[in-house]
C-alpha positions as CSV (number, residue, x, y, z in Angstrom):
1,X,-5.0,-5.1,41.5
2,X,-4.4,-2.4,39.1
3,X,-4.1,-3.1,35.5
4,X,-0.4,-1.6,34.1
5,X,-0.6,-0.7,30.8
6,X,2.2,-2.0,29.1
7,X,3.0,-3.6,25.6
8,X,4.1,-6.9,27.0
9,X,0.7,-7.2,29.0
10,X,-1.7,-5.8,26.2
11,X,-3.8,-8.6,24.2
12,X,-4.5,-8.5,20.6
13,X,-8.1,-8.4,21.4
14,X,-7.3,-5.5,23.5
15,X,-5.4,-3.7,20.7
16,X,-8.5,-4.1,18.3
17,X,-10.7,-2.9,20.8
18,X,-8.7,0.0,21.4
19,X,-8.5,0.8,17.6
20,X,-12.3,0.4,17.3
21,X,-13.0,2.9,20.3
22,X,-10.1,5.0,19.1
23,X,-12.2,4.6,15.3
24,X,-15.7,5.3,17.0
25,X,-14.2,8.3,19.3
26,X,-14.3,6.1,22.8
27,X,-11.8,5.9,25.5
28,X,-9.4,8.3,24.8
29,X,-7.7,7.5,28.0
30,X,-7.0,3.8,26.5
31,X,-5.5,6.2,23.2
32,X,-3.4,8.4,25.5
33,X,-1.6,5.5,27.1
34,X,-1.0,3.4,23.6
35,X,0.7,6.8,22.7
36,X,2.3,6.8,25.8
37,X,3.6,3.1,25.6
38,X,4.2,3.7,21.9
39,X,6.5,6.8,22.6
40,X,8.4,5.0,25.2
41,X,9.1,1.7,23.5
42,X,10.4,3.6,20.0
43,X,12.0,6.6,22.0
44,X,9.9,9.1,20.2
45,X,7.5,12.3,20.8
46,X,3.9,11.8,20.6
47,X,3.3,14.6,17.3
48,X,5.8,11.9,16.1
49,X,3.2,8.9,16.1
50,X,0.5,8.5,14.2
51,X,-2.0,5.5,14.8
52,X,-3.4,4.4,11.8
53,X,-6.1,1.4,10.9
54,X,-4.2,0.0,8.1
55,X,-1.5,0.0,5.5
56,X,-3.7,1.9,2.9
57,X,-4.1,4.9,5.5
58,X,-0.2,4.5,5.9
59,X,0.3,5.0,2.4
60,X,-2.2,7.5,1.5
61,X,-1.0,9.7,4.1
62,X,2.4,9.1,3.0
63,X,1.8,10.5,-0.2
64,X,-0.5,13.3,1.5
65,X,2.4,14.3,3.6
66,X,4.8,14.7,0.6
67,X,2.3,17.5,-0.9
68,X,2.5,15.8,-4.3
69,X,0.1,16.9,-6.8
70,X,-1.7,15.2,-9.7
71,X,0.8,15.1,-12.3
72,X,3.1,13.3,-10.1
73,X,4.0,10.1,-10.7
74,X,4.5,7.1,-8.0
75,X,6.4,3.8,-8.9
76,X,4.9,0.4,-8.0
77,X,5.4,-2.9,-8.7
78,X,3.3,-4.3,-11.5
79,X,2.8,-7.5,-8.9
80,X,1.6,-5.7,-5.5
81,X,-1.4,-5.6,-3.1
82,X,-4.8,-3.7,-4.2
83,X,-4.5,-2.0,-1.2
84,X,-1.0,-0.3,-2.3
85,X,-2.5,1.1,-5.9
86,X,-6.3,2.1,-4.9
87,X,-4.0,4.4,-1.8
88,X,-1.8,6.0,-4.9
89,X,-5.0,6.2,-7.0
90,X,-7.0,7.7,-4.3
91,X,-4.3,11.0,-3.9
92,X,-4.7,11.1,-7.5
93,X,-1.3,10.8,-8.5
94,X,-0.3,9.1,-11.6
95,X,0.4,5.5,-11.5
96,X,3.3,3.8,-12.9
97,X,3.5,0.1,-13.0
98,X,6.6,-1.6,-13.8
99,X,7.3,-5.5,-14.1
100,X,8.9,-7.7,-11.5
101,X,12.2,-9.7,-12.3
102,X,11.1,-13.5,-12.9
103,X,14.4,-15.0,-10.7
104,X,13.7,-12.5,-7.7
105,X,10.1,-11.9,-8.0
106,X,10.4,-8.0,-6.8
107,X,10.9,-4.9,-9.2
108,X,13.5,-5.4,-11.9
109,X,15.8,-2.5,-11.3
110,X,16.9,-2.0,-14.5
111,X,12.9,-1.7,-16.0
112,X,12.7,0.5,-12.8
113,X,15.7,2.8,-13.6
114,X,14.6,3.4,-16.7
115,X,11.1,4.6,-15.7
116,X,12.2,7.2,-13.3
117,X,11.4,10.5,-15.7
118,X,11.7,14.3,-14.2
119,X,7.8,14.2,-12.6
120,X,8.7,10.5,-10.6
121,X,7.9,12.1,-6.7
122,X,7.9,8.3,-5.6
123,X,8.7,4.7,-5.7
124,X,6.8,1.8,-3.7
125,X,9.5,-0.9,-2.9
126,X,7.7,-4.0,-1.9
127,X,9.4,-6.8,-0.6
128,X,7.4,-9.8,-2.2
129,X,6.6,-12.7,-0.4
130,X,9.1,-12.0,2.0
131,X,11.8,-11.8,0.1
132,X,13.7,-8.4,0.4
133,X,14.7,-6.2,-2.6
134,X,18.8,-6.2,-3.1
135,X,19.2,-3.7,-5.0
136,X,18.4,-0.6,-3.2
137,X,21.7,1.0,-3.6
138,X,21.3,1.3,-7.2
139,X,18.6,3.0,-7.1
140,X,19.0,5.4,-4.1
């Protein structure tokens, strides 16, 4: 029988094993088809995808792609994951915290809109513990 390589039949075991060869320069056929699947499933072109290992490689080359420099600020959440400061810290941007809102435990917009100054390049929108920010229209 001849194994189909699809996103429905791929294990999660698989999918680290993949990333670990993929990490460690193996089976670049196993790559090519998870770029294959991956461009089929979200209708895109493969210099569209980038497979990375985790969210701080997703955020540092975020930040990379946006060219910003070291005077540039980034926006977080004083209350966030490690991971999503040490990636802002390691592009050696500036880092802003400011506080959550007590009643909805993400950013408080209003602390937010008034920490946006003239060198703000970026702001990290966390949705805490699930619960999804509201008010991104008032700050778009």
């Amino acid at each position: 029988m001849k194994f189909k390589f699809t996103l429905n039949s791929i294990t999660k075991l698989q999918v680290i094993k993949a990333i670990f060869s993929i990490l460690f320069g193996r089976s670049q056929v196993i790559y090519q088809k998870l770029l294959l699947q991956l461009q089929d499933y979200f209708k895109l072109n493969q210099d569209q995808i980038y497979p990375l290992a985790s969210g701080r490689m997703a955020i540092y080359s975020l930040i990379k792609s946006l060219k910003l420099i070291d005077t540039d600020e980034v926006i977080v959440t004083g209350y966030t994951c490690v991971v999503v400061t040490n990636a802002v810290k390691l592009t050696k941007c500036q880092l802003k915290y400011v506080d959550i809102n007590p009643n909805t435990l993400n950013i408080d917009t209003n602390q937010l809109l008034n920490s946006i100054k003239a060198n703000t390049k970026l702001i990290i929108i966390s949705h805490n513990f699930g619960m999804v920010y509201q008010d991104i229209e008032s700050i778009i």
